[in-house]
C-alpha positions in Angstrom: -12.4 -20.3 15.9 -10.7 -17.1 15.9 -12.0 -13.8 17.7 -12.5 -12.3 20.7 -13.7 -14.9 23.9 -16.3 -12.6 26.0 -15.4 -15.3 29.1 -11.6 -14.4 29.3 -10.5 -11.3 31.2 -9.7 -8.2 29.1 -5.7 -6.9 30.1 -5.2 -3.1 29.4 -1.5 -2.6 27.8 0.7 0.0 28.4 1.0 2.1 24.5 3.1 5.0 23.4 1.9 6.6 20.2 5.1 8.7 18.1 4.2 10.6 15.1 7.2 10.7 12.3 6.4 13.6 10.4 8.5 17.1 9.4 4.7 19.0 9.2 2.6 18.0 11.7 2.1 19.2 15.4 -0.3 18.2 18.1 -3.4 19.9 16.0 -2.7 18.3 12.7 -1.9 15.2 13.7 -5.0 13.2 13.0 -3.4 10.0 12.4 -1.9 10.1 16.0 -4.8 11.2 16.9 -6.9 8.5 16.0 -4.7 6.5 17.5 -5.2 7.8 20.8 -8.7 7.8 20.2 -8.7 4.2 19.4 -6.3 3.1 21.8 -8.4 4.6 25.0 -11.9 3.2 23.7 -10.6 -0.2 23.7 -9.6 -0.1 27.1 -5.8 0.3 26.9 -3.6 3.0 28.7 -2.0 5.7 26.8 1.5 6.0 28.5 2.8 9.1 26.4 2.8 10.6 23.0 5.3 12.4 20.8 6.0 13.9 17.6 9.5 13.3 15.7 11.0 14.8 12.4 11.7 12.6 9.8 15.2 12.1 11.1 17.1 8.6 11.8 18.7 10.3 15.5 15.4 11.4 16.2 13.5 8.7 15.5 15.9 6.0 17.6 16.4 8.6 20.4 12.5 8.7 21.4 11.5 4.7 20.8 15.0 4.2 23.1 13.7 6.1 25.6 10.5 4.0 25.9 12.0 0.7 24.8 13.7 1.6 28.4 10.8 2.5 30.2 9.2 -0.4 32.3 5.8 1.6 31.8 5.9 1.1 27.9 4.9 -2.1 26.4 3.8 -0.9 23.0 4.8 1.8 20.8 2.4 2.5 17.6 4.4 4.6 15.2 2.6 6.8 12.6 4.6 8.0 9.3 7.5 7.5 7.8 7.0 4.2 6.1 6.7 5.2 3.0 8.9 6.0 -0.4 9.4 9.5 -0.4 13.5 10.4 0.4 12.3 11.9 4.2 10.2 8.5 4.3 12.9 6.5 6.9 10.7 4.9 9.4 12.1 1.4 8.8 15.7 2.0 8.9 15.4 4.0 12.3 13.6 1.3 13.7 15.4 -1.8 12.3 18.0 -2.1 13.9 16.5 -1.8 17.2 14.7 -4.6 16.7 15.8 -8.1 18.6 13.5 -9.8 16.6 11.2 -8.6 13.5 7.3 -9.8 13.2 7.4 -10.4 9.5 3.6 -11.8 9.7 2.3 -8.2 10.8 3.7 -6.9 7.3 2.1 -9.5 5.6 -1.3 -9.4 7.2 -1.1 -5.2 7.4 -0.9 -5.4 3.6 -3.5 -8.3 3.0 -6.1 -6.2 5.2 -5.3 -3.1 3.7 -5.5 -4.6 -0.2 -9.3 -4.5 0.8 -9.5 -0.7 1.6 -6.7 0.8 -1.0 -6.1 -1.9 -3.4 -2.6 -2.6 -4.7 -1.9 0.9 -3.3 -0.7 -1.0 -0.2 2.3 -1.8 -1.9 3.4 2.0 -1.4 3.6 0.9 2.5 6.8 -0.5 4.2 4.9 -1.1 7.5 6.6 -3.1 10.1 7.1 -4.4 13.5 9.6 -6.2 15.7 10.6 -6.7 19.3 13.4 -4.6 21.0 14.3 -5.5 24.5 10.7 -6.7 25.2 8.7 -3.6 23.9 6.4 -4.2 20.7 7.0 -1.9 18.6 4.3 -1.2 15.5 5.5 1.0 12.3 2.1 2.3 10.6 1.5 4.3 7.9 0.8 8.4 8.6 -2.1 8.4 6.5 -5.5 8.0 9.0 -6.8 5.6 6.3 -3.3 3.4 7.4 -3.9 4.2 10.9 -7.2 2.7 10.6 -6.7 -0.2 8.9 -3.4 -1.0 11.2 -5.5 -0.8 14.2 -9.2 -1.8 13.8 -8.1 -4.5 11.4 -4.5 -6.2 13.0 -3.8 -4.5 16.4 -7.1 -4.1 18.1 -7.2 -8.4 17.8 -3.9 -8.4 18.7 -3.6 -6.3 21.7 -6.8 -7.9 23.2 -5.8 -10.5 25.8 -9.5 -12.1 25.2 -8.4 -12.5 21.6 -8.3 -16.5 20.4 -6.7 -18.7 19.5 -3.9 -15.9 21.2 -2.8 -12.8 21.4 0.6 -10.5 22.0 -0.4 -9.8 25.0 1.1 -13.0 26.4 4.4 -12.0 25.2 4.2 -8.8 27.8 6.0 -9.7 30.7 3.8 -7.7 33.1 0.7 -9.4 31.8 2.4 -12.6 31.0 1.2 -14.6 33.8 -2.0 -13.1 34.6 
């Protein structure tokens, strides 16, 4: 049965949270925010945070920096993922990507149908490997934020979570 074993050891990963957004700063950002705020309570480490523009360069710049940093095993992105012309999330992150998790799109949506209806549709969340690091593309609305983490990556990112978890696919915690 799927869900969380109580018996199995709980692993805290390693999780940078960017914000992609050309309005928000550190007090409007709410979806990063809640991130942070949802990341700590469940027992993980926040390794750094950051806010980008809207901008391709910008974007790849900052996840390149911690796809290279030992200390980063997740990044959560917030923003950017959706249809307006500043919306370019997925094609900064793309092509980073070794390998793409087309299941998290899959499941983000199916989750998020029960919150926002076929309004998920207006989403291009997304995920993928690059060099190791997990990297996570949410949307920037807190509603998205939510849903992303208390319904997909909280499970995920829990080492007690069954039948498995991501969190065997981190090196550093691969073998404990």
């Amino acid at each position: 049965m799927a869900g969380i074993d109580e018996g199995r050891v709980f692993l805290p990963v390693r999780i940078a949270v960017l914000t992609i957004s050309d309005t928000r700063d550190e007090a409007s950002d709410r979806s990063g925010g809640l991130l942070v705020e949802r990341i700590g309570s469940a027992g993980h480490e926040l390794v750094a945070k950051a806010i980008v523009r809207d901008e391709v360069d910008e974007i790849q710049a900052q996840l390149r920096t911690w796809i290279a940093d030992p200390k980063v095993e997740v990044v959560i992105t917030t923003g950017g993922t959706g249809f307006s012309p500043r919306d370019v999330t997925p094609e900064a992150v793309r092509p980073l990507f070794d390998r793409e998790m087309d299941g998290f799109s899959t499941v983000f949506h199916h989750v998020s149908m029960g919150t926002v209806g076929v309004s998920t549709l207006q989403s291009r969340a997304c995920a993928g490997q690059a060099d190791g690091t997990f990297i996570f593309c949410l949307p920037g609305s807190t509603g998205g934020c939510r849903d992303g983490w208390d319904l997909v990556l909280a499970n995920e990112l829990d080492s007690r979570y069954r039948p498995c978890s991501l969190v065997s696919h981190i090196p550093r915690l691969a073998t404990a």
